[in-house]
N, C-alpha and C positions, 0 to 999 in steps of 0.2 A: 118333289118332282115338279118342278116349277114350270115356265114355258120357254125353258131355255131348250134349243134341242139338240146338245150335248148329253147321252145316256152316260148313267150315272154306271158304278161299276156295281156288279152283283152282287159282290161281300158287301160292301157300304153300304147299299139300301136293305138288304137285310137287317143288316147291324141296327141301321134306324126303326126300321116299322117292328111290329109285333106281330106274335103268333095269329091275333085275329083277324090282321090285313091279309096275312100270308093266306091263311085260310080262305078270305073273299076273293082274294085273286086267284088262288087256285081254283076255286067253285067257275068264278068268269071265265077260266082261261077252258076248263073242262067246257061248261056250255058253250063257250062260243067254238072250239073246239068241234064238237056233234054239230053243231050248223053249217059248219062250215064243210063237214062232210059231207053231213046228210046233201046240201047244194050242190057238191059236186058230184054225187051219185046220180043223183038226177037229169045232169046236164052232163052225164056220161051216155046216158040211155036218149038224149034228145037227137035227134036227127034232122037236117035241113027239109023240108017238103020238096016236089019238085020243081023247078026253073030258077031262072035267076031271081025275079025277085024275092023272093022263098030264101034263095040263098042269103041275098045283100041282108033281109031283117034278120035272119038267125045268127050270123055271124053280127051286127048289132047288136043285138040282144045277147050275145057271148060279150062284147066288146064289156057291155054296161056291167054285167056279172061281175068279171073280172075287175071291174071297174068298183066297185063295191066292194069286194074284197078286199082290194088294193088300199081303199081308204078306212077302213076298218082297221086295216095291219098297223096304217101309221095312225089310228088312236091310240 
């Protein structure tokens, strides 16, 4: 899985790695998985304080979240 970024096809990379990759990547894909929940339960429950300023940093701070996840996806 080189740094080419053409994704590879599903059977094939199975085919190459082994049971113990599969395994680690399972285990990362479960953790990062719950993190990624757990983050959006939280920022389901957040609410803007009131006035604008209040609004312009939460929705920021939603920006950047989102913004984090986004780049997580494409590691």
């Amino acid at each position: 899985m080189g740094e080419s970024s053409v994704a590879e096809e599903p059977l094939e990379l199975f085919k190459r790695i082994g049971p113990r990759e599969i395994g680690i990547l399972s285990d990362y894909l479960k953790l990062w998985s719950c993190s990624i929940e757990e983050l959006l339960e939280k920022l389901k429950d957040m609410t803007p304080d009131a006035g604008m300023l209040a609004e312009i940093f939460y929705w920021r701070d939603m920006a950047r979240v989102h913004d984090a996840i986004s780049a997580e996806l494409k590691q």
